[in-house]
C-alpha positions in Angstrom: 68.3 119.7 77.1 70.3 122.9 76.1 73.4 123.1 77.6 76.8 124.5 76.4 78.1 120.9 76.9 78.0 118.2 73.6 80.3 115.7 71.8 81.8 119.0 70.3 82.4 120.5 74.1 82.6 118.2 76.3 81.9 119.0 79.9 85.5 118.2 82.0 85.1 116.3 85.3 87.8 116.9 87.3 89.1 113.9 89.9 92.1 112.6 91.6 93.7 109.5 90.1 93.1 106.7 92.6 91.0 103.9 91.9 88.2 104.9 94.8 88.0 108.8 92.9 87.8 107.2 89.4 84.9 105.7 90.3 83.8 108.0 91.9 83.7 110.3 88.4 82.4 107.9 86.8 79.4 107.2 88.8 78.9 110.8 88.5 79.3 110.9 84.2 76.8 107.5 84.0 74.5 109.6 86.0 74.7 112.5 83.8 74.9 110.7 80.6 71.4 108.7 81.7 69.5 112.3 82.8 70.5 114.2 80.0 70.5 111.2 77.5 74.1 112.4 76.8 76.8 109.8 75.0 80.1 108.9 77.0 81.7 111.3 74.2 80.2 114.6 75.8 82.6 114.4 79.2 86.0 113.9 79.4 87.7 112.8 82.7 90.7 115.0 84.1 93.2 113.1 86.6 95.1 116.0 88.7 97.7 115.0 91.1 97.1 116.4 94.8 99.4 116.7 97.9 97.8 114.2 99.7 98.3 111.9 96.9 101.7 112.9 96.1 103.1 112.7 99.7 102.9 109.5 101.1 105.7 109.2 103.1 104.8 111.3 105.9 101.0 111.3 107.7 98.2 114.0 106.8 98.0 115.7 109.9 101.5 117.0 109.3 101.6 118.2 106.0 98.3 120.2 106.4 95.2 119.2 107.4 92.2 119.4 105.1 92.1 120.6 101.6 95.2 118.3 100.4 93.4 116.0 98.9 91.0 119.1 97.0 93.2 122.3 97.0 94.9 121.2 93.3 91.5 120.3 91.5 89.5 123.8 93.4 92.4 125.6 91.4 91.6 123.8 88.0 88.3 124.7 88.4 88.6 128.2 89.5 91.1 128.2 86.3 88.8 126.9 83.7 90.7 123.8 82.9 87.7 121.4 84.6 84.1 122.6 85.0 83.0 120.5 88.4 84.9 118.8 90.2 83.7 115.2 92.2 84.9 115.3 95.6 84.8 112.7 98.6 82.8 115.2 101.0 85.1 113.9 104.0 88.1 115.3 102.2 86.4 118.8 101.8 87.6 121.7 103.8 84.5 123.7 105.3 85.3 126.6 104.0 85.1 126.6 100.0 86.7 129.0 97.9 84.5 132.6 97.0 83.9 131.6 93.8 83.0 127.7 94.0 80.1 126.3 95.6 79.0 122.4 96.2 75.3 122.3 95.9 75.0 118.5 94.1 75.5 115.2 96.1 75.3 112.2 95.2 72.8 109.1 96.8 74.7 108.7 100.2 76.9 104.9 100.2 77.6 103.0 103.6 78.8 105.4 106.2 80.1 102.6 108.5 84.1 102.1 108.7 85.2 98.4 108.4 87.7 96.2 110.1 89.7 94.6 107.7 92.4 91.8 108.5 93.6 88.4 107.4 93.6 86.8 110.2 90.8 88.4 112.5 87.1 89.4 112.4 86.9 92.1 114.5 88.8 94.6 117.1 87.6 92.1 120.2 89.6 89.5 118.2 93.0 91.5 118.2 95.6 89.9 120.9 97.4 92.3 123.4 99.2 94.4 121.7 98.7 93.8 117.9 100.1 96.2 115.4 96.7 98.2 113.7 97.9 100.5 110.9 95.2 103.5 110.3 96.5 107.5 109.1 93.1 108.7 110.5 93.7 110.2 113.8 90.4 109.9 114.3 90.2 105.6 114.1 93.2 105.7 116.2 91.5 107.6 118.5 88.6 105.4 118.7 90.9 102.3 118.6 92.9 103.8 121.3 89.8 104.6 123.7 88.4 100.7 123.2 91.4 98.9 123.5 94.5 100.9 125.0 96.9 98.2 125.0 97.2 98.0 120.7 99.8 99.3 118.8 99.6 101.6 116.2 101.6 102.5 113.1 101.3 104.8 110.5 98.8 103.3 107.2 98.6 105.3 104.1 98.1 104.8 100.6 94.7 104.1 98.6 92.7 100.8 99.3 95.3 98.4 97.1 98.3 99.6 98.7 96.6 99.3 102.1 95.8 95.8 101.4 99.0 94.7 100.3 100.8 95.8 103.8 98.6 93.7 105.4 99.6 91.1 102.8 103.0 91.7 103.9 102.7 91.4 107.5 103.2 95.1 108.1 100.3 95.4 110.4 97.8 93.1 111.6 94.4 94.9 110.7 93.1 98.1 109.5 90.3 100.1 108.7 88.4 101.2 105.4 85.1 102.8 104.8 82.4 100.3 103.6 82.0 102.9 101.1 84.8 103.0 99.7 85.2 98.7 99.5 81.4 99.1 97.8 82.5 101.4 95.0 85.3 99.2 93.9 83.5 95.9 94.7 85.8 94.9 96.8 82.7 94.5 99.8 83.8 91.0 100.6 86.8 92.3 102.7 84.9 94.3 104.7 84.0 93.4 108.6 81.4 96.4 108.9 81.7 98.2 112.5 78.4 99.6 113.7 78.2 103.5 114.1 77.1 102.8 117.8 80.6 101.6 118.5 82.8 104.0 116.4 81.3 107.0 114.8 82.5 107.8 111.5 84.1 110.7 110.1 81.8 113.5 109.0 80.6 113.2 105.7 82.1 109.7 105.5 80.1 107.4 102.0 78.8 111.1 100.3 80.4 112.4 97.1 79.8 116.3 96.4 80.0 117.7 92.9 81.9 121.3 92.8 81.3 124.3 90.7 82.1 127.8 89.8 79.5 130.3 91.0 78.9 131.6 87.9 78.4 128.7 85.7 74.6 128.1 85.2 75.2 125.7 82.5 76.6 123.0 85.1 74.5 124.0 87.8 71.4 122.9 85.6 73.2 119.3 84.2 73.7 118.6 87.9 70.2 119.8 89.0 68.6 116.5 88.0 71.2 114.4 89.8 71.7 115.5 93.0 70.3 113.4 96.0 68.3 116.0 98.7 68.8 114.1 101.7 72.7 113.6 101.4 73.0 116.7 101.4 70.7 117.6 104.8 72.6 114.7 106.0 76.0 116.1 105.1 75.3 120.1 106.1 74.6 118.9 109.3 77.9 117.2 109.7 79.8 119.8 108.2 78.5 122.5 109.8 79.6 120.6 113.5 83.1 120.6 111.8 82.8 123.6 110.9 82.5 125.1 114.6 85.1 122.6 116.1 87.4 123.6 113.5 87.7 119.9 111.9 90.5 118.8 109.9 92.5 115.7 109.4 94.8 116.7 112.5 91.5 116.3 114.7 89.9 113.0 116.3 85.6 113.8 115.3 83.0 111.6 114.8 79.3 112.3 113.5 76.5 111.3 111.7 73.2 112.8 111.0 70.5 110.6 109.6 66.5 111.1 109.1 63.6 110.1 110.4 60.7 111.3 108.4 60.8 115.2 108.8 63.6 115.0 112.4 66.7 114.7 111.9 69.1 113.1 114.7 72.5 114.1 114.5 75.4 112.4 117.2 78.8 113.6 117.6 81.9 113.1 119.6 85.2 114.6 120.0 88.5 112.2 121.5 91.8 113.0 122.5 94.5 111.9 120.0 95.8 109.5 122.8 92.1 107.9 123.7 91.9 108.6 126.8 89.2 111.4 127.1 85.7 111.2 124.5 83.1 113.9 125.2 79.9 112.8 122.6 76.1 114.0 122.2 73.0 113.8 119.9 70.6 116.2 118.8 68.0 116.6 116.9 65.6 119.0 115.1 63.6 119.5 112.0 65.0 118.9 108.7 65.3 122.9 107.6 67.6 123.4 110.6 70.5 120.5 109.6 73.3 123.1 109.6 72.5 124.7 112.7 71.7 121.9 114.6 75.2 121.0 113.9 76.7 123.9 114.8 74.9 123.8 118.1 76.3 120.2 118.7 79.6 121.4 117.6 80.1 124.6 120.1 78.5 122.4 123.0 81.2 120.2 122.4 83.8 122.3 122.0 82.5 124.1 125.4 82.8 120.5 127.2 86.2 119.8 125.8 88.0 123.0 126.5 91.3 124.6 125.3 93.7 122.6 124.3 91.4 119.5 123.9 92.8 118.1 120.8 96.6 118.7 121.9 
């Protein structure tokens, strides 16, 4: 095909530098390279560092919210220094800048969150009071509402560095996205939890490419790759984030899947400490994902009230 991208100008992918975002890139370059019949040669990979991966000593909710692990890269792009950027959609604020849009997905992974532990299979399997590290306010959440009586301490870092507290004794379990364990082939850990008994975040196993407005050239390389029903799937969920203004300092669960031309979206809001979970599904015709969303979201929001998340 024609495009402004060759050997000679390569087209730059922007990611973060953990091992999950690596390869997540690179899924996205071998797909371009097999569409466009493109060599490795004609993309380069950009690492940029973002405040989510640069502070780890202190948990997200308190140094912002979403957008840290995105806000670094969406100024590359809006710079010229990249020319799309690949983006786990969960990290994704739901507001993009003016002049960027995210109209490619890539084929939806396992949305399910797993239990991962040395010694135990599953949360039933925890004894009274068992140290569970997680940095997701909304596992804790979750955790909190099934089984009140666990401890929990502060978890961050990428996958490795999760799995070597455990190693150390830090904690006795925590969670991962299946996801995540599937892109680095590290599945084998994983105890998969089913969505009927804790929801997963919004946009939790989908990858997003991000673009500048203006730049037709990338909109048409990415044309060919991007995966239709991820991205029903994902407007839904984003749009019910949207309306409960969503962010990592806010327990929410959902997940919208298809049936044949319906989709079913469920969702669920927690207090941080558990003890309260308002939760609902809905469903509608594909062409109406993002309002159906937004409907769940504001009659959630109605049942939880001011103050809800404090």
């Amino acid at each position: 095909m024609t495009t402004q991208y060759s050997i000679d100008s390569p087209l730059k992918i922007g990611t973060r530098g953990s091992p999950l975002a690596l390869a997540q890139a690179y899924e996205t370059r071998s797909r371009l390279m097999s569409a466009h019949n493109l060599p490795e040669a004609a993309f380069t990979i950009e690492v940029i560092q973002t405040t989510g991966d640069a502070v780890q000593d202190r948990p997200l909710s308190e140094i912002g919210g979403k957008g840290l692990f995105t806000k670094e890269i969406e100024q590359a792009l809006l710079d010229g220094r990249i020319d799309i950027a690949v983006h786990s959609m969960k990290d994704v604020a739901t507001v993009l800048p003016d002049a960027l849009v995210i109209d490619c997905a890539l084929p939806r992974e396992d949305v399910r969150d797993a239990f991962i532990s040395p010694k135990y299979s599953a949360i039933a399997d925890l004894p009274e009071g068992a140290v569970v590290g997680t940095s997701s306010l909304r596992r804790r959440a979750q955790l909190l509402a099934m089984r009140p009586d666990l401890k929990l301490v502060e978890f961050r870092g990428n996958v490795q560095t999760r799995l070597r507290k455990l190693d150390e004794g830090v904690a006795s379990a925590t969670f991962l996205a299946c996801a995540g364990l599937r892109r680095l082939g590290n599945f084998e850990l994983a105890n998969p939890i089913e969505t009927d008994v804790m929801l997963p975040a919004c946009a939790q196993g989908a990858v997003g490419i991000e673009r500048r407005k203006s730049d037709e050239a990338a909109a048409a390389l990415l044309a060919p790759i991007h995966d239709a029903e991820t991205f029903i799937r994902i407007s839904a969920e984003r749009a019910f984030l949207k309306e409960l203004d969503g962010s990592c300092r806010t327990p929410i669960g959902g997940l919208a899947e298809l049936n044949g031309d319906t989709l079913h979206f469920r969702g669920e809001i927690i207090r941080p400490d558990g003890s309260t979970t308002h939760a609902g599904s809905w469903q509608g015709p594909l062409g109406d994902a993002a309002r159906i969303g937004a409907e769940a979201g504001i009659e959630l929001r109605a049942k939880g009230g001011e103050g809800f998340f404090a």
